[in-house]
C-alpha positions as CSV (number, residue, x, y, z in Angstrom):
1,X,0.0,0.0,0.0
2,X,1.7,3.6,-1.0
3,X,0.6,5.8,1.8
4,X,2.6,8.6,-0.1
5,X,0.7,11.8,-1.5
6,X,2.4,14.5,-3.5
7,X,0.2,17.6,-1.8
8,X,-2.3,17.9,1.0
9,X,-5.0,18.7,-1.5
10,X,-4.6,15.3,-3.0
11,X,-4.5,14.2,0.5
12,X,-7.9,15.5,1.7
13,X,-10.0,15.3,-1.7
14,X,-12.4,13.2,-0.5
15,X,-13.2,14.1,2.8
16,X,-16.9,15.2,2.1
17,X,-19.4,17.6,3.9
18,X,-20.6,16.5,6.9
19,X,-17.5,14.5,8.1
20,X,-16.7,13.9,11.2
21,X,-12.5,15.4,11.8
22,X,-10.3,14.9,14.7
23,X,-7.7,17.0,14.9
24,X,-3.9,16.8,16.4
25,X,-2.4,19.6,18.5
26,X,-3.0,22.2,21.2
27,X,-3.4,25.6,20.8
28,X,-0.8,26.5,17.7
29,X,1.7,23.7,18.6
30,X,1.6,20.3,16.8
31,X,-1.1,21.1,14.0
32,X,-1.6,20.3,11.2
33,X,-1.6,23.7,9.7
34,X,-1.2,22.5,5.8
35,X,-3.9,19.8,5.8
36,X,-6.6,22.7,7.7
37,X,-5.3,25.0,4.6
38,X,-5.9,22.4,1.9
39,X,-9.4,21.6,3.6
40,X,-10.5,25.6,3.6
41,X,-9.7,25.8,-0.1
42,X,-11.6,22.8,-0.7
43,X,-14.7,24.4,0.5
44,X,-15.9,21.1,3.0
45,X,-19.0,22.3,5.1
46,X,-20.9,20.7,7.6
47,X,-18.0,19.6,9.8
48,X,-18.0,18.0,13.2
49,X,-14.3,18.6,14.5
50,X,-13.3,16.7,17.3
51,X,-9.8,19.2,18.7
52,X,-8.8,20.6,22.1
53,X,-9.4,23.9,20.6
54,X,-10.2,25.6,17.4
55,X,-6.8,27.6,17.0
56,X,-6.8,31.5,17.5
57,X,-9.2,33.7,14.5
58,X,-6.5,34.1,12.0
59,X,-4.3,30.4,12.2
60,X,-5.1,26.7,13.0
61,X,-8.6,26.2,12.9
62,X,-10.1,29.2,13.1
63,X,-9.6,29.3,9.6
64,X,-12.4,27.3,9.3
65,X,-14.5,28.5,11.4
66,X,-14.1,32.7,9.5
67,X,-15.3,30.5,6.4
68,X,-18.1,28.7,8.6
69,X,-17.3,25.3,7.5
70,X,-17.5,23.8,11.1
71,X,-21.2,22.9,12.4
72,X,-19.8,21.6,15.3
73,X,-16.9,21.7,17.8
74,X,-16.2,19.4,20.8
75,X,-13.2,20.9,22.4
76,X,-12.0,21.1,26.0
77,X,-11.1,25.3,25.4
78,X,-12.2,27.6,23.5
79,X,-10.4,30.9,25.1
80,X,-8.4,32.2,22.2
81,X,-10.8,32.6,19.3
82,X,-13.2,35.6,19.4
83,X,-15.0,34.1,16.3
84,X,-15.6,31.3,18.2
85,X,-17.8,33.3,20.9
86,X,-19.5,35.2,18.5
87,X,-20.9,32.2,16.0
88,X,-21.6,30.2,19.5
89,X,-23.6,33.1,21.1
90,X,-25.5,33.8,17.5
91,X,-26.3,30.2,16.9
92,X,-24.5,29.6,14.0
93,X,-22.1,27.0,16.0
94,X,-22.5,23.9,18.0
95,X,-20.6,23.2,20.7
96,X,-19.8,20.3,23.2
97,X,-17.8,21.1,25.5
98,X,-15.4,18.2,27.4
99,X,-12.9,18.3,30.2
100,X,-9.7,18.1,28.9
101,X,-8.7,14.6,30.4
102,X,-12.4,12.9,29.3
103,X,-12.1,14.3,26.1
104,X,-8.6,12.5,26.0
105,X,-9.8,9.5,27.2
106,X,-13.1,9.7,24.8
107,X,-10.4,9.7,21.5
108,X,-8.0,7.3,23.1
109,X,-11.2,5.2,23.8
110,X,-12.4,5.2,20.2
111,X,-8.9,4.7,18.4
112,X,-9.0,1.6,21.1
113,X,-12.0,-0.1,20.4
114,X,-13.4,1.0,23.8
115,X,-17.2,2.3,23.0
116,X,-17.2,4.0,26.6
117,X,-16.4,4.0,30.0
118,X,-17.1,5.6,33.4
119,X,-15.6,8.8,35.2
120,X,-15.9,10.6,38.3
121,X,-15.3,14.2,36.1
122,X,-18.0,16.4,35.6
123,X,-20.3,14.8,38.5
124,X,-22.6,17.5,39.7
125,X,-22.5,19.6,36.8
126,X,-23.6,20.5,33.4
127,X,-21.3,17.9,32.0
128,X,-23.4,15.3,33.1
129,X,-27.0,16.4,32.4
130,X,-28.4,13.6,30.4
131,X,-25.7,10.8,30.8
132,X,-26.2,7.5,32.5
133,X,-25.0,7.4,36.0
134,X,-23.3,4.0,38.4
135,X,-22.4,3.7,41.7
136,X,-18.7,1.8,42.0
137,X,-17.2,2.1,45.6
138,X,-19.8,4.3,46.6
139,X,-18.7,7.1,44.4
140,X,-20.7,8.0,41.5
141,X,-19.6,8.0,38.0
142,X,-21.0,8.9,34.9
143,X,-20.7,7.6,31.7
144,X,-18.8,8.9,28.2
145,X,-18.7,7.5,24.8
146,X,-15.5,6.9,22.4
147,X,-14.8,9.2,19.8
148,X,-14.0,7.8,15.8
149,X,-13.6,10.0,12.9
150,X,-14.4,9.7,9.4
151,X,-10.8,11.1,9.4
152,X,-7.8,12.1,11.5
153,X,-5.4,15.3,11.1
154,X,-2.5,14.1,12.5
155,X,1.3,16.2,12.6
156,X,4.4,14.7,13.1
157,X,8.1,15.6,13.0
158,X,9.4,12.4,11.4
159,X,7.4,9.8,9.1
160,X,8.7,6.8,7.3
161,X,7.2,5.3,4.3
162,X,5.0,2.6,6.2
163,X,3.8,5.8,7.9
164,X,5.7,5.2,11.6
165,X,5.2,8.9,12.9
166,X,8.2,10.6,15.5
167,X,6.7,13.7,17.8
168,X,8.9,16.2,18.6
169,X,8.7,17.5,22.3
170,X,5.6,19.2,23.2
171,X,4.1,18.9,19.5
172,X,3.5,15.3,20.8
173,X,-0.1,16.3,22.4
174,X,-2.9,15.1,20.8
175,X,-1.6,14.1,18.4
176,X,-0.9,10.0,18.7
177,X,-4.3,9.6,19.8
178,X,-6.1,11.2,17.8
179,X,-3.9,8.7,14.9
180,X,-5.7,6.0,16.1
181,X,-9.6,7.1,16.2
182,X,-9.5,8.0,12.7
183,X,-11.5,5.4,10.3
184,X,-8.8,7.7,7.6
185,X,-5.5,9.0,9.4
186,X,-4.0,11.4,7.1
187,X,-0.4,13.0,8.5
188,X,1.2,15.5,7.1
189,X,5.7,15.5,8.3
190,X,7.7,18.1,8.0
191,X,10.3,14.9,7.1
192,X,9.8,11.5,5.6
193,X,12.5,8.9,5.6
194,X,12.7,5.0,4.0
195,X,11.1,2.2,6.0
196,X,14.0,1.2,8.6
197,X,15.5,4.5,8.8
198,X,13.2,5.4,12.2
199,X,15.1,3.2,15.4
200,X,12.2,1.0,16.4
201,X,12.6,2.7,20.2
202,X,12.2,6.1,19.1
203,X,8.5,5.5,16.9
204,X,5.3,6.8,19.1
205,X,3.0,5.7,16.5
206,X,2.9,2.4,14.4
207,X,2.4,2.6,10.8
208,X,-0.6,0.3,11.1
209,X,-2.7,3.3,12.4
210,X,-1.8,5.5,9.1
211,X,-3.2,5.8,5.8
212,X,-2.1,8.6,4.3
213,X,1.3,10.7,4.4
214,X,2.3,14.0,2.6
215,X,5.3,15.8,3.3
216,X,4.7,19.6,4.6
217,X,6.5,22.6,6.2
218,X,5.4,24.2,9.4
219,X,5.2,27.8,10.3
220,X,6.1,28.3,13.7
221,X,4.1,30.8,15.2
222,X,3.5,31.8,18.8
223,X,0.2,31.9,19.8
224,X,0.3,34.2,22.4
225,X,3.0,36.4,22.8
226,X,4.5,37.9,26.3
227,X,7.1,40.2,27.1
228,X,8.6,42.0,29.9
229,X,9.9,45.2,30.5
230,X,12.6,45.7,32.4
């Protein structure tokens, strides 16, 4: 199977409106900036998108949202994007929104086969209006569901042929889970290497979880910048 594409519009072409996306990264680090580009030109509407966040307005996913191709977001935070607030508080998006941790859990769940499973987060509140509740130790839990995409957005430093993926440092994130809940894992690498050049100790996620690898560059932008006079 050749899991190599020339571009990330080849890549994406037939993810269709209405698809259901997870997406690697937090904030503006580890995303997969190229593939979001390639999907904004394409014009997909209708998305669910499954992310810790939806970017800041002008990068990341917010680029989808100033076009209003997402329907829906479940996230864990939402702070940074403006646009956000203002299509949520106008109606024009849905959100769902997930404690960091169970939304974690609720992708590694999915990419695992797991169709749900119980927590102690979110007891008491909002978050569990409407979910089934059990008793275990006298504590009460309530329950989740697993998350699966039509696709995944995955970023990765380092990709080999078979489509082994390498993090690098804090890029790591979301990112290996959220290549295992997609039914389609598409990773775009700002390096790709022959099969055998990755040391078998160094891969965070096996080949067997990847369909689909095109090689990228990244922009490294800060997301929110701080400085100091002295």
């Amino acid at each position: 199977m050749n899991k190599l594409f020339s571009s990330v519009t080849e890549a994406i072409q037939d993810i269709q409106s209405g698809s259901t996306l997870i997406v690697g990264g937090f904030g503006l680090c580890g995303i997969p900036e190229n593939l979001i580009e390639a999907l904004r030109d394409q014009g997909t509407t209708g998305l669910t998108v499954v992310s810790n966040n939806c970017g800041v307005d002008d990068w990341g996913l917010g680029r989808l949202l100033a076009t209003q191709q997402i329907k829906k977001m479940i996230s864990s935070y939402v702070g940074e994007n403006k646009m956000f607030e203002q299509q949520f508080l106008s109606g024009e998006l849905e959100v769902e929104l997930v404690p960091q941790g169970t939304l974690a859990e609720r992708i590694r769940a999915g990419g695992a086969g797991i169709p749900g499973f119980y927590t102690a987060t979110g007891v008491g509140t909002l978050v569990a209006e409407g979910k089934e509740h059990k008793m275990f130790d006298g504590r009460t839990y309530i329950l989740e569901h697993g998350i699966i995409g039509d696709f995944a957005l995955v970023k990765a430093w380092k990709a080999d042929t078979l489509g082994n993926l390498v993090y690098r440092k804090t890029s790591r994130n979301f990112n290996p889970i959220a290549a295992t809940a997609g039914k389609v894992t598409i990773v775009e690498a700002e390096e790709i290497v022959q099969a055998g050049e990755l040391l078998p100790d160094e891969i965070h996620t096996p080949g067997i979880y990847v369909q689909r690898i095109v090689k990228a560059t990244s922009q490294k932008r800060i997301e929110r910048l701080t400085v100091q006079n002295r």
